[in-house]
C-alpha positions, 0 to 999 in steps of 0.5 A: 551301610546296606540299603534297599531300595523300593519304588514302582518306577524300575528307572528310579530304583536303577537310578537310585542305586546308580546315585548312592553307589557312588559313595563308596560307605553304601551297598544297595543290596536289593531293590523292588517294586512295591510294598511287598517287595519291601517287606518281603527284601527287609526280612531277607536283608536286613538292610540299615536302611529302607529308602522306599516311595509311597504310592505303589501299586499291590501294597503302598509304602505306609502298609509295608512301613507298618508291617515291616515296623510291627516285626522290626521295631527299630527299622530305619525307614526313609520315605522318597516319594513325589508327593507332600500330600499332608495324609501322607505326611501324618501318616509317615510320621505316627509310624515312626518313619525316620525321614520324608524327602521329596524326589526333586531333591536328589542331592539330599538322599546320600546325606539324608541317608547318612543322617538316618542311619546315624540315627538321626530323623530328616525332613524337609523344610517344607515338611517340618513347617507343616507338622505343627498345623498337621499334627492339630487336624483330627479324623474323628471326633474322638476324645484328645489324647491324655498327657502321662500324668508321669510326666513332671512339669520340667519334662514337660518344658524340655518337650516343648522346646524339643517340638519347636525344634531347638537342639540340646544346645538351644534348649540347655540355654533357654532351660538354664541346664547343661547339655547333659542335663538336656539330654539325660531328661530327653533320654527318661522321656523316651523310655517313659512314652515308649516313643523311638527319637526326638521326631516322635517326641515332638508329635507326642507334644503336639497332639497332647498338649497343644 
């Protein structure tokens, strides 16, 4: 697994590639400084995996996410940063980034990782139990976004139990539904919201419906 890491801190990234390189399934294939160094890397690398900090000077790490995402749409993009600043967390969530993880918490990168290139999404604890209340918070009074009217109401509770975080498993038996039954509905509804994962799938819930 290739991964490149980005951070403005030269010690961090020398320790963070000292700590993934000593599971012997990743490769640090580059590493820089800033959010130009990050796209800039990402084009000539194509790593499996971007584990990048937020605040960075010339370009932060949500202005490179973007960029890079624009040209790269499934880019498996790890945010690691000291901050659970909640702008942040808004932001690093309607980009479509594949995870939010708090520097403190070291032991979680070699996994987290792992779980992101398996095409999983990880956030947090602290993270998760605020997106609900995040996802309500508006910058403008513009008006709410509108529910696809394509969506069956079936759809509808399937998504539901996917933004209270219930897995398919769970939500087979609250549905009465089989597990492929779940996962078949989950995989029309991505492609008919054009949406990435079941991260995504949930922010899609929280700001229409609720």
């Amino acid at each position: 697994m290739k991964v490149l890491v980005v951070d403005d801190d030269k010690f961090v990234t020398l320790s963070l590639k000292t700590i993934l390189e000593s599971d012997d399934d990743i490769e640090v294939v580059a590493m820089g400084n800033n959010g130009k160094d990050a796209i800039r890397l990402y084009n000539e690398h194509h790593p499996d995996v971007l584990l990048m900090d937020i605040r960075m000077e010339e370009m932060n790490g949500l202005d490179a996410a973007k960029e890079i995402f624009d040209t790269h749409k499934d880019a498996r993009i790890l945010f690691l940063t000291t901050f659970s600043d909640d702008d942040y967390i808004i932001k690093a969530l309607y980009l479509g980034a594949r995870g939010y993880l708090i520097k403190q918490d070291f032991e979680c990168i070699i996994p987290s990782i792992k779980a992101v290139y398996s095409g999983q999404s990880v956030f947090g604890g602290e993270i998760v139990s605020k997106i609900p209340t995040l996802m309500q918070q508006t910058e403008t009074p513009a008006a709410p976004p509108q529910i696809d009217p394509s969506l069956t109401p079936k759809e509808l509770s399937i998504m539901e139990q996917v933004a209270k975080g219930l897995n398919n498993k769970e939500i087979s038996e609250v549905l009465f539904l089989s597990e492929g039954t779940v996962r078949n509905y989950i995989s029309t509804i991505l492609e008919k919201l054009d949406l990435r994962d079941r991260t995504q799938l949930a922010i899609y819930y929280l700001k229409t419906v609720l």
